[in-house]
Structure formats: C-alpha cells, structure tokens
TORVO-102292 format. One record per residue: chain; x negated, y, z negated of N, C-alpha, C in turn. Coordinates in steps of 0.2 Angstrom, whole numbers, plus 5000, padded with zeros to 4 digits. Atoms other than C-alpha are relative to their C-alpha. Layout:
BEGIN
   cadena   n.east   n.north   n.up   ca.east   ca.north   ca.up   c.east   c.north   c.up
        A        X         Y      Z         X          Y       Z        X         Y      Z
...
***
This chain:
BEGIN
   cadena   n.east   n.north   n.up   ca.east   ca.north   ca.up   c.east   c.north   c.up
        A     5005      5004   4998      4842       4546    4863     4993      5001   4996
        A     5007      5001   5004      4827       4541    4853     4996      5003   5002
        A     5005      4995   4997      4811       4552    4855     4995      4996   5003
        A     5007      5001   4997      4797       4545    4866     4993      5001   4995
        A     5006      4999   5002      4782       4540    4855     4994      5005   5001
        A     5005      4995   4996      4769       4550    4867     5003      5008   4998
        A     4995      4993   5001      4781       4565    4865     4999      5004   4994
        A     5000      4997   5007      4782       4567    4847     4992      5000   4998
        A     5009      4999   5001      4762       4564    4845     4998      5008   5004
        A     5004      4991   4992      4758       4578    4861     5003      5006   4995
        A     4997      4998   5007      4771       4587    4849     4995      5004   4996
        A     5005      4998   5008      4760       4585    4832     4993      5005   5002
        A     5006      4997   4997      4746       4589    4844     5000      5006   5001
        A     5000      4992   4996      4751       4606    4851     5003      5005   4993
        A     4998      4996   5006      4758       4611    4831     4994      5000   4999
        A     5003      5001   5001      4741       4607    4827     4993      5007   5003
        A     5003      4994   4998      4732       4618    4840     5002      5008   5002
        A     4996      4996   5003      4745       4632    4836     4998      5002   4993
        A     5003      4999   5007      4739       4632    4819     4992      5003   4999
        A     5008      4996   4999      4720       4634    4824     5000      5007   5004
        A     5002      4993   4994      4725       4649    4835     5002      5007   4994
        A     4995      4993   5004      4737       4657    4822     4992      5002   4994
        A     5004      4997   5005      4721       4656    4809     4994      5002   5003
        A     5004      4995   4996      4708       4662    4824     5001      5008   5002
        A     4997      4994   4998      4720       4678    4827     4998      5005   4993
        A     5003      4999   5004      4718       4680    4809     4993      5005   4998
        A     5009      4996   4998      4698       4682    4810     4999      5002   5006
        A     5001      4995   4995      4696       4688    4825     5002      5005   5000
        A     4998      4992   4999      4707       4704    4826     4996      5004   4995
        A     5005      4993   5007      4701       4713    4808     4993      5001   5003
        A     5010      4998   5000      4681       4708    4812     5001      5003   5009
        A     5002      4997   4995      4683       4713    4830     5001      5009   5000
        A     4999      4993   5002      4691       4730    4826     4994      5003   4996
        A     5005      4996   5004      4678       4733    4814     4996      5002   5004
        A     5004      5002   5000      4666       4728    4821     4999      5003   5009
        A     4996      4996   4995      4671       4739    4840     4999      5007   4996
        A     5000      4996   5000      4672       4752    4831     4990      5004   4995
        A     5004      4996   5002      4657       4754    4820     4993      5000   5007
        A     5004      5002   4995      4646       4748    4837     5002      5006   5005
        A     4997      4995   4996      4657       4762    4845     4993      5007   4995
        A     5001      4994   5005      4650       4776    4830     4989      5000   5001
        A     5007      5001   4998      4629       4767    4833     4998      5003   5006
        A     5003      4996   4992      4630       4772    4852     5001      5007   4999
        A     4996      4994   4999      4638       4788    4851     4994      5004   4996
        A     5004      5000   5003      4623       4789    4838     4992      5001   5002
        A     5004      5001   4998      4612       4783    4849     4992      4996   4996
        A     5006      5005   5003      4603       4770    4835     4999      4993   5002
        A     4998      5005   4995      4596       4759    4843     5000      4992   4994
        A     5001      5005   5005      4590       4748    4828     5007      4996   4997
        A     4994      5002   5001      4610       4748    4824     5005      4997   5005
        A     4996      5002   4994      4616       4745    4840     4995      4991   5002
        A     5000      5008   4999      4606       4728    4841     5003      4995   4995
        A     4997      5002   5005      4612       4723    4824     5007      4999   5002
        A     4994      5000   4999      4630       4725    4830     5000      4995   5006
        A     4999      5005   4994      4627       4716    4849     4999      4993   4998
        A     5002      5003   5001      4620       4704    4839     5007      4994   4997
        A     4995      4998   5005      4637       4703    4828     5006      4997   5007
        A     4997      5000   4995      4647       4706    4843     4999      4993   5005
        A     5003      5006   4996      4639       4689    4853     5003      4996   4996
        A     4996      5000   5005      4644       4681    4837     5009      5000   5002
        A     4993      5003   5000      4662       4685    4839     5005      4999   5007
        A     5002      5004   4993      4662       4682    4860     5001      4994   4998
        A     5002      5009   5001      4657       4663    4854     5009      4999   4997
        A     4994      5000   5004      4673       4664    4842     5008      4999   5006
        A     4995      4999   4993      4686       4672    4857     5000      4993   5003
        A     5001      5006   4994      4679       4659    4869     5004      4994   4998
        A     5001      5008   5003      4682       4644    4855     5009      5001   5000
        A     4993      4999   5000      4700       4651    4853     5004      5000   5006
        A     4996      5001   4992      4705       4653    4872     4999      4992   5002
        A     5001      5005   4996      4700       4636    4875     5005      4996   4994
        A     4997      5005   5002      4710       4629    4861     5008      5003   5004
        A     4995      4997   5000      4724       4640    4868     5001      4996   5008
        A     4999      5003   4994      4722       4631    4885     5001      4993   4996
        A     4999      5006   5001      4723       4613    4877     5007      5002   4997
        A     4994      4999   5002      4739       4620    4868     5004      5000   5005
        A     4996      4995   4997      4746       4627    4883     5001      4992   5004
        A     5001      5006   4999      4741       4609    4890     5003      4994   4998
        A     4997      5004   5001      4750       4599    4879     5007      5000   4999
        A     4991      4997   5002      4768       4608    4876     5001      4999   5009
        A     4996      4999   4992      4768       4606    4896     5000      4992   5003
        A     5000      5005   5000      4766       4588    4893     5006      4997   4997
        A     4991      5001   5005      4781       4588    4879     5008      5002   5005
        A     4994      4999   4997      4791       4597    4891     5004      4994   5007
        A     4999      5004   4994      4791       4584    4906     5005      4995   4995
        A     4993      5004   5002      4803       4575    4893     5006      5004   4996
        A     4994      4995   4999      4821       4583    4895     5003      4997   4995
        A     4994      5001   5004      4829       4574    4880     4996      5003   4994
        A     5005      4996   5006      4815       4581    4869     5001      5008   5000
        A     5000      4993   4999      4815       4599    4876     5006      5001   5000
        A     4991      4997   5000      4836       4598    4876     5001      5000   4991
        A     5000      4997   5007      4833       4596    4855     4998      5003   4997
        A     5003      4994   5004      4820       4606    4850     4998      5006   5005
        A     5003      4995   4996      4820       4619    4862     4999      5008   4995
        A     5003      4995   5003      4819       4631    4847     4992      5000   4997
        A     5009      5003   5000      4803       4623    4841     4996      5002   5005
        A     5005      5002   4995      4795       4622    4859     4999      5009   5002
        A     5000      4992   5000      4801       4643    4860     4995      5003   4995
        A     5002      4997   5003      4792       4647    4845     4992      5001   5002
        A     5006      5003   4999      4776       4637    4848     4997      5004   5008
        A     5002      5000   4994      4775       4642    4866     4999      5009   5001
        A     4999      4995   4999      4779       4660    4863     4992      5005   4994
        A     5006      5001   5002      4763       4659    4850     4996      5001   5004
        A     5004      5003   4996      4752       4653    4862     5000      5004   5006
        A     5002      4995   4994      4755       4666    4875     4999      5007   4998
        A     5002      4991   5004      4754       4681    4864     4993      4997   4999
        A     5006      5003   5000      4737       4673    4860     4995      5000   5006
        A     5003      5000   4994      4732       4670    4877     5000      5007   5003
        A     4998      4994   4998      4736       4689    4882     4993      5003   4994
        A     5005      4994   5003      4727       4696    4866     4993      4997   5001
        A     5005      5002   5000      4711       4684    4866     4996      5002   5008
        A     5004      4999   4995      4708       4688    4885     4999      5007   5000
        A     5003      4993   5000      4709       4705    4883     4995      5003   4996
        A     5007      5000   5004      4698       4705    4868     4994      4998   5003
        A     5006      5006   4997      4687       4694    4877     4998      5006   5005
        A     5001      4997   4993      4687       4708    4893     4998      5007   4996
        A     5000      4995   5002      4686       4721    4881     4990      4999   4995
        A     5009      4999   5003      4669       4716    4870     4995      4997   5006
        A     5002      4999   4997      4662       4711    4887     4997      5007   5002
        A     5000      4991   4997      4663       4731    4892     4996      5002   4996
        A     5002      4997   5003      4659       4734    4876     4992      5002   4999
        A     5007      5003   5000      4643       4723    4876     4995      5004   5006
        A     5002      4996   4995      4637       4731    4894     5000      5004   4997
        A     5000      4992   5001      4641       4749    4888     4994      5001   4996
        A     5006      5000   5005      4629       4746    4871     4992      4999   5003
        A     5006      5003   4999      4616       4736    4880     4997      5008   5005
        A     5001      4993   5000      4616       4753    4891     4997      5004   4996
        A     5001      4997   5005      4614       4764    4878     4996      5000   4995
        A     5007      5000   5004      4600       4755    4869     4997      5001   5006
        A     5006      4999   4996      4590       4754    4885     4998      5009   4999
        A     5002      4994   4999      4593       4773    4887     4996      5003   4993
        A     5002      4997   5006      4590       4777    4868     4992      4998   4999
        A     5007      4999   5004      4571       4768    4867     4997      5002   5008
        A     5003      4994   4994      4562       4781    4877     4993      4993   5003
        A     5006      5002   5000      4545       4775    4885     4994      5001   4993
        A     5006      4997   5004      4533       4784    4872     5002      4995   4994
        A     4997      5002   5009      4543       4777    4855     5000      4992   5005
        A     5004      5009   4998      4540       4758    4865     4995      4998   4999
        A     5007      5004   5002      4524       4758    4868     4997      5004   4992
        A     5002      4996   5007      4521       4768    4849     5000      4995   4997
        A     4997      5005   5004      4531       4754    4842     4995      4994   5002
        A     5003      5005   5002      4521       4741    4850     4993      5000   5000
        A     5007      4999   5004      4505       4748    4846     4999      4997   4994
        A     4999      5003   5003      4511       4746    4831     4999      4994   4995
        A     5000      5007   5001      4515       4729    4832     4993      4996   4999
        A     5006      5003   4996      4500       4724    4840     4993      5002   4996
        A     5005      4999   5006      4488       4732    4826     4999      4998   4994
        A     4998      5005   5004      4497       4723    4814     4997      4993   4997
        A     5002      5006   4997      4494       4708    4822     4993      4998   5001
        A     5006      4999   5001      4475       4711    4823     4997      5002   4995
        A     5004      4999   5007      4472       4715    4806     5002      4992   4997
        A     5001      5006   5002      4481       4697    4803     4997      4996   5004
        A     5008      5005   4997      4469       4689    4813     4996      5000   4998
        A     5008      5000   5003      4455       4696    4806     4999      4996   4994
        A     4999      5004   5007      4460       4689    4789     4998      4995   5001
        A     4999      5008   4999      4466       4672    4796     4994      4998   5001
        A     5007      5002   4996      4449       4670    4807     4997      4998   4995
        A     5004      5001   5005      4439       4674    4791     5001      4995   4996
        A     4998      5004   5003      4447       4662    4781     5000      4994   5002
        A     5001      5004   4997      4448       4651    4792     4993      4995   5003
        A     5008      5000   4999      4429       4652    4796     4996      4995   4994
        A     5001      5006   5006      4426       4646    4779     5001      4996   4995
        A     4998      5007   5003      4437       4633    4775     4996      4995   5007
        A     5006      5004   4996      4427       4626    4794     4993      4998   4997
        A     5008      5001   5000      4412       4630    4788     4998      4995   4993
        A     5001      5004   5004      4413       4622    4771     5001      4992   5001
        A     4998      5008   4997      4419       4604    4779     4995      4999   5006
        A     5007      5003   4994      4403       4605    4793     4996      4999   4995
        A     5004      5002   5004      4394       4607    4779     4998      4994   4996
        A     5002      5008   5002      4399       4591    4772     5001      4995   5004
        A     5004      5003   4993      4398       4585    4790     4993      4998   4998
        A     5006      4999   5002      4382       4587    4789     4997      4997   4997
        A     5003      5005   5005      4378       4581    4774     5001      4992   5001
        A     4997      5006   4996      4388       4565    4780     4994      4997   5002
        A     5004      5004   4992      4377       4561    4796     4993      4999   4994
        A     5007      5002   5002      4361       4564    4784     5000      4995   4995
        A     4998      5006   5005      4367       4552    4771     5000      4995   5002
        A     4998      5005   4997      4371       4539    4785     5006      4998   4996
        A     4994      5003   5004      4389       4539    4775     5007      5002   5004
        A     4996      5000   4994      4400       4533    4788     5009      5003   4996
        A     4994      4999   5003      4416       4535    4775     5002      5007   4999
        A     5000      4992   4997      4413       4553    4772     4998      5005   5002
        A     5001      4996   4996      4410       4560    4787     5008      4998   5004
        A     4995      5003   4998      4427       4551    4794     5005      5003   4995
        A     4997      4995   5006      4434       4561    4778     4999      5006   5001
        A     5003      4993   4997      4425       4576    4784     5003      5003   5004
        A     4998      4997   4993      4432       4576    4802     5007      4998   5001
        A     4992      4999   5000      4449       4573    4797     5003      5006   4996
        A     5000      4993   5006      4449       4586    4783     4999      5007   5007
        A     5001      4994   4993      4441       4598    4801     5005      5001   5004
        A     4993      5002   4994      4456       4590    4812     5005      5004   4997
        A     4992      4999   5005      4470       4596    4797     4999      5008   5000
        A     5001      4993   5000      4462       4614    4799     5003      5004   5007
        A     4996      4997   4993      4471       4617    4818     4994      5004   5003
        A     5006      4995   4996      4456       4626    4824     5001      5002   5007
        A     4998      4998   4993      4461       4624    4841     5006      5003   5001
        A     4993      4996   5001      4478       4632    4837     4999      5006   4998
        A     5000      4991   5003      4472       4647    4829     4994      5002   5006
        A     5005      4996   4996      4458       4651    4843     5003      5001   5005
        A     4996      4997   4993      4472       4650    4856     5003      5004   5000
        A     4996      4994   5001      4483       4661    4848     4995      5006   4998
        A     5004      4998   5001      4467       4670    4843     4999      5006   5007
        A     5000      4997   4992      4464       4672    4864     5006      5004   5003
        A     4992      4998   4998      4482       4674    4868     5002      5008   4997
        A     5000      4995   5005      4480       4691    4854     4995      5003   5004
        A     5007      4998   4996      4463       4696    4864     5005      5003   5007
        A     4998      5000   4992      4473       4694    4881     5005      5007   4997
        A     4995      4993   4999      4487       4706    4875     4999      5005   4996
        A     5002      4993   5002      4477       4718    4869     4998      5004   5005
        A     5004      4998   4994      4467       4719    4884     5004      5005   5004
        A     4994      4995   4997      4485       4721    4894     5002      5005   4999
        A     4997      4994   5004      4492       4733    4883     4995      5008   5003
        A     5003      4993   4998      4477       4746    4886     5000      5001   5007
        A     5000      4997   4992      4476       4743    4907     5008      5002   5001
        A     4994      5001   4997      4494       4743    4907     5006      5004   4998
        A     4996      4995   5004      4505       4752    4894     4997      5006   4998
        A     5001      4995   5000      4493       4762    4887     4999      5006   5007
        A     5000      4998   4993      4491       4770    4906     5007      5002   5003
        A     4992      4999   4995      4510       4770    4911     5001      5006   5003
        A     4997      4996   4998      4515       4784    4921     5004      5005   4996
        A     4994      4998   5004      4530       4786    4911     5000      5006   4994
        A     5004      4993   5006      4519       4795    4896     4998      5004   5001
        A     5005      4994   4998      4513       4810    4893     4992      4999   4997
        A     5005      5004   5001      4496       4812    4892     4995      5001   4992
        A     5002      4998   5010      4495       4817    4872     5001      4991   4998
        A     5000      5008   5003      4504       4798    4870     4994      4996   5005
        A     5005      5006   4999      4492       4788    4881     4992      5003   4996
        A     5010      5000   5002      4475       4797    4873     5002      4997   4992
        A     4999      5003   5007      4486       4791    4856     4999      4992   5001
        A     5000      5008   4998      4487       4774    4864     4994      4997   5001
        A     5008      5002   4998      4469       4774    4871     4995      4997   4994
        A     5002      5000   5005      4464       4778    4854     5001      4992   4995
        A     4998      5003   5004      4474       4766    4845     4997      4989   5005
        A     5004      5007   4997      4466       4751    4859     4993      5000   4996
        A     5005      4997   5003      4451       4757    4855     4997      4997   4996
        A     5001      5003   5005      4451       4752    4837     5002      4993   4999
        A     5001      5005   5002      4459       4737    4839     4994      4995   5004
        A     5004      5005   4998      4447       4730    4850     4993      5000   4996
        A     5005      5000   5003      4433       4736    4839     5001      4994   4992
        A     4998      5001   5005      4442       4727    4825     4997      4992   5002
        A     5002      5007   4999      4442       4710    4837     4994      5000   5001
        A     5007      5003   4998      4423       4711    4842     4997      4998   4991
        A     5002      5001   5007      4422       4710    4822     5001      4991   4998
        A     4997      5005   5000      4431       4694    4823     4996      4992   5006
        A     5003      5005   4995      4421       4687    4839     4996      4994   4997
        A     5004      5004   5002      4406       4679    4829     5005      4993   4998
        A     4998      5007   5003      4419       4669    4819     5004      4996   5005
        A     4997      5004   4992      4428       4663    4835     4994      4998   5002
        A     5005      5008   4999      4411       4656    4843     4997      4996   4997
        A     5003      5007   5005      4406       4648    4828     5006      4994   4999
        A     4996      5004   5001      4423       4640    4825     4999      4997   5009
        A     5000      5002   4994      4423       4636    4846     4993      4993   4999
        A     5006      5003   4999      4404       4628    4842     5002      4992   4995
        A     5001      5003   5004      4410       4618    4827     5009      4995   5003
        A     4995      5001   4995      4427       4612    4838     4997      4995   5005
        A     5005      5005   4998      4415       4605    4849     4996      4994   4999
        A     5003      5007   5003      4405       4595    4838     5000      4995   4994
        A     4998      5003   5007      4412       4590    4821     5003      4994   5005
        A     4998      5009   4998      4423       4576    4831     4996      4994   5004
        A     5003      5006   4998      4410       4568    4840     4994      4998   4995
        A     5007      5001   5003      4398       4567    4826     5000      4992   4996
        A     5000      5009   5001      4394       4547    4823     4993      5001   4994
        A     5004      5004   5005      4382       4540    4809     4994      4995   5005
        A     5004      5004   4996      4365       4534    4819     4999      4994   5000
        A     5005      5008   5003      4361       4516    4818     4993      4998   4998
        A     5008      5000   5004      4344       4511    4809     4999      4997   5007
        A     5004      5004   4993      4332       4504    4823     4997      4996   4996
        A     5002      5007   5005      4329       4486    4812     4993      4999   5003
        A     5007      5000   4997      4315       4483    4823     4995      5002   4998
        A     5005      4997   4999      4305       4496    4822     4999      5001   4993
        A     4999      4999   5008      4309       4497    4802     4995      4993   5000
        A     5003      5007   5004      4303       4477    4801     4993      5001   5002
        A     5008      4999   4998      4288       4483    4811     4996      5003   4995
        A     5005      4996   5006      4283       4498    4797     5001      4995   4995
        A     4996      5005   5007      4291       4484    4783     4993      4994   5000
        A     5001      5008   4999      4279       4470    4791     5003      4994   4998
        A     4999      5007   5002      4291       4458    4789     5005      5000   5007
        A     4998      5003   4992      4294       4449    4807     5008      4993   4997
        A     4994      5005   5000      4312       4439    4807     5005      5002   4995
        A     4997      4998   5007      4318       4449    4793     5007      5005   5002
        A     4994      4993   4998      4332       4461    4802     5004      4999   4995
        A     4994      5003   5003      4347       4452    4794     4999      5003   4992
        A     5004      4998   5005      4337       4456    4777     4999      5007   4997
        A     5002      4993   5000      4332       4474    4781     5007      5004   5000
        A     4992      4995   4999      4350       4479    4787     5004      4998   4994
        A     4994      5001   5005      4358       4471    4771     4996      5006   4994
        A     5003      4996   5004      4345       4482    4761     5001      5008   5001
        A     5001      4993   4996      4347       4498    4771     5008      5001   5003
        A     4991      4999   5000      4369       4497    4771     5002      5004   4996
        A     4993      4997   5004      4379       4509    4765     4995      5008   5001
        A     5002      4993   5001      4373       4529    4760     4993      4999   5000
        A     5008      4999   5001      4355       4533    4761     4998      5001   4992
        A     5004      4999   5006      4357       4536    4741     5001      4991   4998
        A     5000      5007   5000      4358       4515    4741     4994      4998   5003
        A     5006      5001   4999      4343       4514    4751     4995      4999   4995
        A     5006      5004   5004      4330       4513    4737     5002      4994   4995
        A     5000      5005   5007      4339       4502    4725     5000      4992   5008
        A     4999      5007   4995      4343       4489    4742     4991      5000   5003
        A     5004      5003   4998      4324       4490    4746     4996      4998   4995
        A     5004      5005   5005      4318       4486    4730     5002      4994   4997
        A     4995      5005   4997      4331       4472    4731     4996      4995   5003
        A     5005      5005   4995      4322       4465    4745     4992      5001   4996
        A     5007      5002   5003      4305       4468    4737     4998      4996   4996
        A     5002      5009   5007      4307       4456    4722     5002      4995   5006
        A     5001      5003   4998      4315       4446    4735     4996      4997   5003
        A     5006      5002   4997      4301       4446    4745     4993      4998   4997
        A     5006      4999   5006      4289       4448    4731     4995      5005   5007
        A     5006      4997   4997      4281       4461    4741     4997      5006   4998
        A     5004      4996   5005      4269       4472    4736     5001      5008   4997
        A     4998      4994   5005      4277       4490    4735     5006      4998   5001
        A     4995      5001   5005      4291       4494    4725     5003      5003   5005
        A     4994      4997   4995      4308       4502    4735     4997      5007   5000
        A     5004      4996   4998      4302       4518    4732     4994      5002   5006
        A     5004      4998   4997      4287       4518    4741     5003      4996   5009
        A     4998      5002   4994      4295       4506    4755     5004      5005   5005
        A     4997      4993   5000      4307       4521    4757     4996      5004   5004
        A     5005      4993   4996      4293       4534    4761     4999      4996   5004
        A     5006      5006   4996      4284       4520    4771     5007      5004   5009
        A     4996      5000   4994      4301       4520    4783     5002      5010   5001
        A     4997      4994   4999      4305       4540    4782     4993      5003   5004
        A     5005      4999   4998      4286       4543    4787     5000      4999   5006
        A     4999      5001   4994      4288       4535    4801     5007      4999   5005
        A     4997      4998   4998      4304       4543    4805     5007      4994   5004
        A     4994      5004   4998      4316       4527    4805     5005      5001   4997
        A     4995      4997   5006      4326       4535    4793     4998      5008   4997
***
C-alpha cells in the first residue's frame, strides 16, 4: 500500500527533530560535565567571585536543556502521529525503533540533567550567600560607592564648565538682541542633559546618605567595621559638599537658560527719543537684527531722514534713555 503523504512528511519531520536532539546531547553533556564540576570545586572553595561566574554559565546551559527537552517533546509528538498509520509502522518498524529509542534516551538524560543543575544552581546560590559575609559587603560597597563619588565630582565639574561656557554665550545672545544665537545657545545647553546628570547626581547623594544610617550601622558588624564605614561616609560626603556649588549653579542655569527670550525694542518710546512721530515701520527696519547692526541701520535711516546726527550718536541717544 502506498505511504500516506502526511505520513512520510510527519516522518521527515521527527528525523529532523532527532537530528537537533542527537547534536544538543553532543553540547550539552561535555559543557555540563565541566562545567558541574568546576562550579562543584568554586563552592567547596567558597569563591564567591567564581561561583557567580559559573551560575552565570550554568543558566546559560538551563536555557540549552530546556530548548532541547522541548524539541524532544515535538519529536515525541510527531512519531506518535506516524504511528496512527499501521501500514507505515508495519514497514518501517525498524526506523520508527531506532528514532524513538533516540528520543527517550534523551528524554531520560535531558530531565535529569535539567533536575540536577537545578539542585545544583540552589546549592551554589546557597554557598555564595553563605561565603559574602556581612563586613566584606558592606567593605565592597563602600568601595563601590567611593568610586562612584570621585566620578561625580569629575563629571559635575566638567560639566559645570561646558554649562557655564554656553550661559555665557546666552548671555551675550539676549544682550546682543541676536535671536539666532541664543536659540543655538539653548540648544547647545539642552545637548548637555543637565537634568540627567543632577538626577543621577541626587540619586548618588541619596545612597550615600542610606548607606551611612543604614549599613554603616547594621547590627551584623562589628564595631572596628562600622567606625571604618562611618569613616569612609564621612569623606564621601565631604567629597559631595565639594560638588554642591556646582549642582546649584547648574540647577540655577536649568531653570533659566530655556526660557530666555530676546526683549522686543519699545518703537514708541525710541520714535519719541528719535523725534520722529509715524516713523515705527522705519525705526524697526533700522534696529533688526543684532545690536552690532544697530548703528550701521540708524545711520541708514539718518541720510534717509536727512537727520541731523549721524547713527552713532542716534545710538547713544536710544541707550541713554534706556531703549536699548
């Protein structure tokens, strides 16, 4: 009798997933073995630094097991598909034996594997917990944490005077009336993240603070480690008050640099120092753009006016009386 199309595919399929399981037994067993026993030799050790390296490894081949018991259930899934036709499993019954006889030896080793770097994973994670003591935690994240406060003081400062160099041409911007770059000014200030670095800035304050009500104090210490802890607060807070200034300047300059505008001239009261009544349209065409265009745009107007001083002094005339 002919083979059933469905048959012979489900078939190709379960050789298929047979093939993935023979070259996951492959990697799996060697790197498990190893990789079991040196994680066996790091506890027995008690290092902890090698014991996370190894769970790390070990999770790693967990992910692998898993990928391989599940192709092993689709295998198992498809040969039980093959077998529901009895003129296919009466031909190749030594095929469907070999395949199938594959596939449970697989299923056997990959769960136990699987039940065994479970146990294994518990036992280790035990083992580091027991191995970092209280003292060598909080030592280590003193450490960390002094670290961390010396790179802050840098960043601030560095940060301090890339701010402060772009207020500065702020600054000059608004006194310029040069709407263009100050708008390049406060784009240039936005690109600096100012508000990203005083958070993380804060959030580095806050877990200093913690650290000394809270670890440095633990119970758990004795009390040689907390007066080395207290100590080591101590200086990093001394470190951060060195940092503070440049934290409220940048917080002051966060504040203001974005809403800083380009004042409008008050034409009015310019055509009033100017004496020339109906002239706005005139005054504002002469007095557009940067304040370093201002005299050439009112001796501009003065020939057109024919009026008696020259741009310059029209200039003083308006800065005297504070319209400009």
């Amino acid at each position: 009798m002919a083979v059933k199309p469905q048959t012979a595919a489900s078939f190709k399929e379960a050789v298929v997933f047979v093939d993935k399981i023979g070259k996951a037994r492959k990697t799996i067993e060697p790197a498990f073995r190893e990789l079991s026993g040196k994680l066996a030799s790091a506890m027995q050790a008690k290092d902890g630094p090698m014991i996370e390296l190894y769970l790390k490894s070990l999770g790693t081949e967990v992910s692998a097991i898993t990928a391989a018991m599940k192709n092993v259930d689709l295998a198992l899934g498809t040969l039980r598909e093959v077998e529901t036709d009895e003129d296919f499993v009466a031909t190749r019954m030594a095929d469907l034996e070999k395949l199938m006889k594959i596939v449970s030896e697989a299923r056997g080793l990959f769960t136990r594997e699987f039940a065994a770097a479970k146990q294994l994973e518990n036992k280790a994670e035990k083992v580091l917990s027991e191995s970092e003591d209280a003292e060598g935690q909080a030592l280590r994240e003193l450490a960390r944490l002094d670290h961390e406060v010396d790179d802050d003081r840098k960043e601030m400062a560095a940060l301090y005077a890339r701010a402060e160099a772009v207020n500065t041409k702020c600054g000059a911007a608004v006194d310029a009336h040069d709407v263009g770059a100050l708008k390049q000014a406060q784009k240039a200030f936005a690109a600096l993240s100012v508000d990203v670095a005083l958070t993380l800035h804060d959030i580095l304050v806050q877990r200093v603070s913690e650290f000394g009500k809270k670890d440095a104090l633990s119970k758990d210490l004795s009390a040689q480690a907390q007066d080395e802890l207290k100590d080591g607060v101590k200086d990093m807070q001394v470190k951060l008050a060195g940092v503070r200034a440049y934290a409220e300047q940048l917080r002051q300059m966060l504040d203001r640099i974005p809403g800083l505008a380009v004042a409008d001239i008050d034409l009015k009261k310019a055509a009033k120092v100017l004496e020339l009544d109906h002239q706005d349209a005139r005054i504002a065409k002469a007095l557009a753009g940067s304040s370093s265009s201002w005299e050439r745009g009112l001796e501009a107007l003065s020939k057109e006016l024919k009026m008696k001083k020259n741009g310059k002094q029209l200039l003083q005339d308006l800065q005297r009386a504070k319209v400009l």
